[in-house]
C-alpha positions in Angstrom: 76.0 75.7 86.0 75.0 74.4 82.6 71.7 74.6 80.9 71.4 72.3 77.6 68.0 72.7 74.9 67.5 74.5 71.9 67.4 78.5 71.8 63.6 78.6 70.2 62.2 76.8 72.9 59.9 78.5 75.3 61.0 76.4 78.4 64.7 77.0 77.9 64.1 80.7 77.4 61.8 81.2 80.5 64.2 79.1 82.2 67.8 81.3 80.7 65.6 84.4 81.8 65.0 83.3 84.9 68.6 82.6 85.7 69.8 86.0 84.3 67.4 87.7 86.4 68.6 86.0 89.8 72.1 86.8 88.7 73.4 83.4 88.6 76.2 83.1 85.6 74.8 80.1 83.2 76.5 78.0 80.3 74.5 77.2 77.7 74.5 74.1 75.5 72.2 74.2 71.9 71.6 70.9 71.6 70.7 71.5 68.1 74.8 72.6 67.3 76.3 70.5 69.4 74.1 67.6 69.6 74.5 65.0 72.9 76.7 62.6 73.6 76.0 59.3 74.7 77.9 59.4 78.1 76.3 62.6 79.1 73.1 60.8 78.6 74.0 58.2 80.3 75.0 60.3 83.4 71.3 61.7 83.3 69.8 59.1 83.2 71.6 57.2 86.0 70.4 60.4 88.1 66.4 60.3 86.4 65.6 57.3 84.3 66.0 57.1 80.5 62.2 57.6 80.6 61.8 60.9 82.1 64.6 62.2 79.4 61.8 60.9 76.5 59.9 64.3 75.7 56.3 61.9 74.6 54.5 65.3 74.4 56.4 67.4 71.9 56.1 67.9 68.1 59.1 65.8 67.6 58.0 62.5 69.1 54.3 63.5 67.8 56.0 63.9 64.3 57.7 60.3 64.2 56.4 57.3 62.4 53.6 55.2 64.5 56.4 52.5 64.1 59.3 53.9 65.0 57.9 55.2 67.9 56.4 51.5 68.7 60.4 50.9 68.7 61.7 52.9 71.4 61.1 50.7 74.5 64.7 50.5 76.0 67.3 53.1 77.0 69.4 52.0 73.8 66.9 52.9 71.6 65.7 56.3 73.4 70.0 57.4 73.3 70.0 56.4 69.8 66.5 59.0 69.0 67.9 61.5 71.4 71.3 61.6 69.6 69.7 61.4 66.0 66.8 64.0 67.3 68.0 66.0 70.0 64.9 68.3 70.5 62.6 65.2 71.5 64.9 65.5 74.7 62.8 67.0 77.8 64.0 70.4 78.2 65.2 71.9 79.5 68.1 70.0 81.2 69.8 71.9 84.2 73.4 70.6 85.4 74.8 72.6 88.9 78.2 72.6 89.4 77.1 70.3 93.2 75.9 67.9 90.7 72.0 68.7 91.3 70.0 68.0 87.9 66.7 69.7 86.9 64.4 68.3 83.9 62.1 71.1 82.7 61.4 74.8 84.5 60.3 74.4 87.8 61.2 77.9 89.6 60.9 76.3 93.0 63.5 73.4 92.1 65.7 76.7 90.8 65.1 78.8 94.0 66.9 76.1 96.0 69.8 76.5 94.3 70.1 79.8 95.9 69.9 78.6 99.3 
């Protein structure tokens, strides 16, 4: 199991807590040291839409120019964002080793993992 975000984030902590309190052994990828690379983002977004990847609510998208944001209309141009800005990816992103993916914390999604 693989969880990727940045450390800081409130979402990828509850989420790493939650995890370590059910026990279940987690890698963990900062996507702020080591970044994302364009075929893992294509894998997710085969699996959820390039859309759904797009964090449109956080400081980072809320923090880019009215024009660049006017810009990003196509997967190329999200990939390109989320590989230049990482932490404007939806977080946080939740690989199981069956291949199951999770976008943000969602305990129910993460309780049927256990089953």
């Amino acid at each position: 199991m693989k969880i990727y975000g940045i450390p800081n984030c409130n979402t990828v902590k509850k989420t790493l807590d939650w995890f370590r309190n059910h026990q279940i052994d987690v890698d963990f990828h900062n996507f702020k040291k080591s970044g994302i690379d364009e075929a893992k983002l294509e894998s997710w977004s085969n699996k959820l839409g390039w859309e759904a990847l797009l964090n449109k609510r956080g400081t980072t998208w809320k923090n880019l120019d009215t024009e660049l944001q006017k810009t990003i209309v196509s997967k190329d141009a999200a990939f390109k964002l989320m590989q230049e800005k990482p932490s404007i990816i939806k977080r946080p992103v939740v690989e199981t080793e069956s291949g199951l993916l999770f976008l943000g914390y969602d305990e129910e999604q993460f309780a049927s993992i256990l089953k």
